[in-house]
Residue frames as qw, qx, qy, qz and C-alpha x, y, z in Angstrom:
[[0.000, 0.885, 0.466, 0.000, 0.00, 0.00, 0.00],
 [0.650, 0.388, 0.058, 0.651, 2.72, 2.43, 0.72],
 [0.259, -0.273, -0.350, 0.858, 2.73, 5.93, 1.81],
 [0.260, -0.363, -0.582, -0.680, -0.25, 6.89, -1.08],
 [0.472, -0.495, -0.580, -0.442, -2.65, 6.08, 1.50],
 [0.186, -0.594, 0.347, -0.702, -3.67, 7.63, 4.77],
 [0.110, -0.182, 0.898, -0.386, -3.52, 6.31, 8.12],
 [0.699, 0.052, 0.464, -0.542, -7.55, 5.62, 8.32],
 [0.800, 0.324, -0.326, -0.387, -7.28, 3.73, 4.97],
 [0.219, 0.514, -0.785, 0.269, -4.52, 1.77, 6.45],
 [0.445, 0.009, 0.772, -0.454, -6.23, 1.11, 9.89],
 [0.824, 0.236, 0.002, -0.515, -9.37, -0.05, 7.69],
 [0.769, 0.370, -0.511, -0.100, -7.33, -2.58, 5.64],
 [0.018, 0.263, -0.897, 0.355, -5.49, -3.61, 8.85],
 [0.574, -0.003, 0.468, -0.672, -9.31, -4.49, 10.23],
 [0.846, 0.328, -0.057, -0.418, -10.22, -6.56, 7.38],
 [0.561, 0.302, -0.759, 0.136, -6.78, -8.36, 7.12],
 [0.396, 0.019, 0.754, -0.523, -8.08, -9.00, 11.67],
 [0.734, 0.137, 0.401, -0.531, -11.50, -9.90, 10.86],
 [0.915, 0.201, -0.320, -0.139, -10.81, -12.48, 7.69],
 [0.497, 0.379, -0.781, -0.002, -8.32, -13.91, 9.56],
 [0.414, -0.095, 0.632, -0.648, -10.49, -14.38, 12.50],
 [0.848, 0.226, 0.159, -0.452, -13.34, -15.73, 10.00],
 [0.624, 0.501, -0.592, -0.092, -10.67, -18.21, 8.10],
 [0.054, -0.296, 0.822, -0.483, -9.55, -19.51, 11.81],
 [0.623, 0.119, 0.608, -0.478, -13.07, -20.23, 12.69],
 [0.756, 0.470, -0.026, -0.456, -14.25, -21.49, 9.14],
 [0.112, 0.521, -0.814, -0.231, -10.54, -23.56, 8.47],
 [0.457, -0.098, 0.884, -0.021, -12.70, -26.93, 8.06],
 [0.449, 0.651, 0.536, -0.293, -14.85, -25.59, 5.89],
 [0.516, -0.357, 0.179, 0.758, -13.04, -24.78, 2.73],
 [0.095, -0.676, -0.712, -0.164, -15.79, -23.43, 1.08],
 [0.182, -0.935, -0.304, 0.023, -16.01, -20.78, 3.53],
 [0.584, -0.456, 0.258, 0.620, -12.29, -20.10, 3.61],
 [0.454, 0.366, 0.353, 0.731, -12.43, -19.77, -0.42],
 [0.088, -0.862, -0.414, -0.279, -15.39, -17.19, 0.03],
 [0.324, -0.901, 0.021, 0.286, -13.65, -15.02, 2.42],
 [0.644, -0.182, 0.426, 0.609, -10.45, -15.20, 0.40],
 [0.264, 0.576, 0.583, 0.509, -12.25, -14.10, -2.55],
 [0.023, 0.959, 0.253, 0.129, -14.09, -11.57, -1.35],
 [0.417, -0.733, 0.149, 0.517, -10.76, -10.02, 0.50],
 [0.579, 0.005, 0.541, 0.611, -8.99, -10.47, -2.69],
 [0.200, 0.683, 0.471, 0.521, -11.82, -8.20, -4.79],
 [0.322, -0.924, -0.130, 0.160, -11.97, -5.69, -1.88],
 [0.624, -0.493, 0.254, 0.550, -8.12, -5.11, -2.43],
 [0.439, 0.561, 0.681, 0.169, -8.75, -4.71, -5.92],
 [0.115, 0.796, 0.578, 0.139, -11.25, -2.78, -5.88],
 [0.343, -0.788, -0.055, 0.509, -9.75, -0.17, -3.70],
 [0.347, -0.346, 0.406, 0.772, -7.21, 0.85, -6.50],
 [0.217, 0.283, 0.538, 0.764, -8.74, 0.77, -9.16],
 [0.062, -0.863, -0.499, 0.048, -11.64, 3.34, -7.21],
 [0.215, -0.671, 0.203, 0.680, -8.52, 5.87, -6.62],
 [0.288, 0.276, 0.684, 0.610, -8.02, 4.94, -10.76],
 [0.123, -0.613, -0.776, 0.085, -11.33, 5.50, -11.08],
 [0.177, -0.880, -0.216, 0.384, -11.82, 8.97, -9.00],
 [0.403, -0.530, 0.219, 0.713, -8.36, 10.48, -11.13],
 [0.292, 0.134, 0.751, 0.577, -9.49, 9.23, -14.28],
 [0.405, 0.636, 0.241, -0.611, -11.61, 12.01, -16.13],
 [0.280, 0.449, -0.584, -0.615, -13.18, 11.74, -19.00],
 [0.888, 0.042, 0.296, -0.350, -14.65, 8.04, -20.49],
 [0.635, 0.562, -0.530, 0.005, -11.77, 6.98, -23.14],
 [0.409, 0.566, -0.674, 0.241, -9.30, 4.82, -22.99],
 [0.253, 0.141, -0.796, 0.532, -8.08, 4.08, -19.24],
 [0.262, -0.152, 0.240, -0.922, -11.02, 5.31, -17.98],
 [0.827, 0.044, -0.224, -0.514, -13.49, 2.85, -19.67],
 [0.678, 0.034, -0.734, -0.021, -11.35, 0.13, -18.64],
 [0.088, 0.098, -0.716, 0.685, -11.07, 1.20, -14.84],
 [0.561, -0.014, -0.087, -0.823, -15.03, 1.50, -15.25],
 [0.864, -0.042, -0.446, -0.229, -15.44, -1.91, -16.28],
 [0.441, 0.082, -0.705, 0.550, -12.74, -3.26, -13.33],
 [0.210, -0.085, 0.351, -0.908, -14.89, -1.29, -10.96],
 [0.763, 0.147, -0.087, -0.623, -18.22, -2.36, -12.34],
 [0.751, 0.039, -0.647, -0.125, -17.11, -6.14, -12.83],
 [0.369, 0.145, -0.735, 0.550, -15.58, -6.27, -9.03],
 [0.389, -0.084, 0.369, -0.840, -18.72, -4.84, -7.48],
 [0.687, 0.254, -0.373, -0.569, -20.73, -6.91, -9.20],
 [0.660, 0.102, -0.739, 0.095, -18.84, -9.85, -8.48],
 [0.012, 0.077, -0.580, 0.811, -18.90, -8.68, -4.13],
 [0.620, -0.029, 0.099, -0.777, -22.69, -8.16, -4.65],
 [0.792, 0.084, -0.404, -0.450, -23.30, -11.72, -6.23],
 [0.512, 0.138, -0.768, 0.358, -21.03, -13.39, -3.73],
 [0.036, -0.155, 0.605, -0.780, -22.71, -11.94, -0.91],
 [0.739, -0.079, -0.290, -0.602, -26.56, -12.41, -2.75],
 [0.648, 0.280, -0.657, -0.264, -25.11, -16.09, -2.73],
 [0.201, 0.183, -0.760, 0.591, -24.08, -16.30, 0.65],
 [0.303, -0.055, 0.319, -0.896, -27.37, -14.58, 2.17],
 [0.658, 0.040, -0.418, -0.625, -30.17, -15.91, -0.16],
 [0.500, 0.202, -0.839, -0.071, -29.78, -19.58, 1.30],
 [0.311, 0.116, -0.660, 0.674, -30.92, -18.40, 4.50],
 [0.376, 0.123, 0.267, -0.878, -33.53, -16.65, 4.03],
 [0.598, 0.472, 0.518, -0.389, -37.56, -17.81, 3.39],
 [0.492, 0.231, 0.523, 0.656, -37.67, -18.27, -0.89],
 [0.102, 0.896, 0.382, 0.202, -39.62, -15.22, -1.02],
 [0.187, -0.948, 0.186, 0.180, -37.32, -13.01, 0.57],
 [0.601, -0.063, 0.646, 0.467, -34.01, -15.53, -1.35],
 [0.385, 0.609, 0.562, 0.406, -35.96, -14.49, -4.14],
 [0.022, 0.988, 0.114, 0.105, -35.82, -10.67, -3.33],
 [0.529, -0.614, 0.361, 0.462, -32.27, -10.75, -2.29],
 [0.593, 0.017, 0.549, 0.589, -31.35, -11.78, -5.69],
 [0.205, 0.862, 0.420, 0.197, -33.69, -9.33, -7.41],
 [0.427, -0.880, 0.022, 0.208, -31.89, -6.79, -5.16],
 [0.750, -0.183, 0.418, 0.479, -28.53, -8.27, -6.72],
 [0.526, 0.289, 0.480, 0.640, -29.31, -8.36, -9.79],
 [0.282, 0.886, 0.330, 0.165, -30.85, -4.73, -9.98],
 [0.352, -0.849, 0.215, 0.332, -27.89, -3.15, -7.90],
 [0.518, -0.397, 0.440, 0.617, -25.78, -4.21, -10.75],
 [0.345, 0.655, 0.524, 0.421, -27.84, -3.08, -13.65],
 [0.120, -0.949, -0.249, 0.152, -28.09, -0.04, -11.91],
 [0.485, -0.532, 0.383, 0.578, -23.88, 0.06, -11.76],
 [0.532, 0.243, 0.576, 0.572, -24.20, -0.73, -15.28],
 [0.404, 0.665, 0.436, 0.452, -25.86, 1.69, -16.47],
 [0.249, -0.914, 0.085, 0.308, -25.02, 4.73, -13.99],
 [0.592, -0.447, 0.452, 0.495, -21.02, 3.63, -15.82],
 [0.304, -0.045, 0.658, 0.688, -21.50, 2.93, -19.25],
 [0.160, 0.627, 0.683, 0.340, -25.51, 4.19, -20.41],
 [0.176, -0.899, -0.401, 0.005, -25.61, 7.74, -18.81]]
C-alpha cells in the first residue's frame, strides 16, 4: 500500500486483514467458507485501486473505460457473492428478493457507468 494512502485507509485494511483472519480460523474446516472469504478479501483489495483509478481518471476513453469496467465487474462480483451467501438463509420469497436486489444493484452500476 505504501505511503499513497492515509492512516484511516490503512487502519481499515489492517481491520479486514483481523476480521478475515479471525473468519478463516473459525471457518478452516470448511473450505468453502475459507475460499469465500479469500475471494471476497482479494476483490476488496482490488477494488480499492482501481476506485482511486477510477476517482483520477476524467473523461470516459481509454483508461477510464477500462477502470469503469474493473470497478463495475468487481462490485458486481462482491454483490453476487454476498446475494449467494445470504439468499440460502432466508424464506424463498425473501431468497428471491435478495437476488432481485442483486441483480438490480448491478444493472443499476451498469448503467449509472457505461448508459448515462
Amino acid at each position: 500500500m505504501g505511503g499513497q494512502y492515509s492512516a484511516l485507509t490503512k487502519l481499515g485494511f489492517g481491520a479486514l486483514a483481523f476480521n478475515s483472519s479471525l473468519s478463516v480460523y473459525n471457518s478452516w474446516g470448511d473450505a468453502s467458507s475459507v475460499a469465500f472469504v479469500l475471494a471476497a478479501d482479494a476483490a476488496l483489495v482490488l477494488l480499492f485501486p482501481c476506485l482511486r483509478e477510477f476517482e483520477q481518471a476524467r473523461g470516459g476513453a481509454g483508461r477510464g473505460r477500462k477502470i469503469k469496467a474493473a470497478v463495475w465487474l468487481l462490485t458486481t462480483l462482491l454483490t453476487a457473492m454476498f446475494a449467494s451467501r445470504v439468499a440460502p438463509l432466508m424464506p424463498p420469497a425473501v431468497a428471491a428478493l435478495v437476488w432481485a436486489m442483486a441483480v438490480a444493484t448491478a444493472g443499476g452500476g451498469f448503467w449509472a457507468f457505461f448508459l448515462s
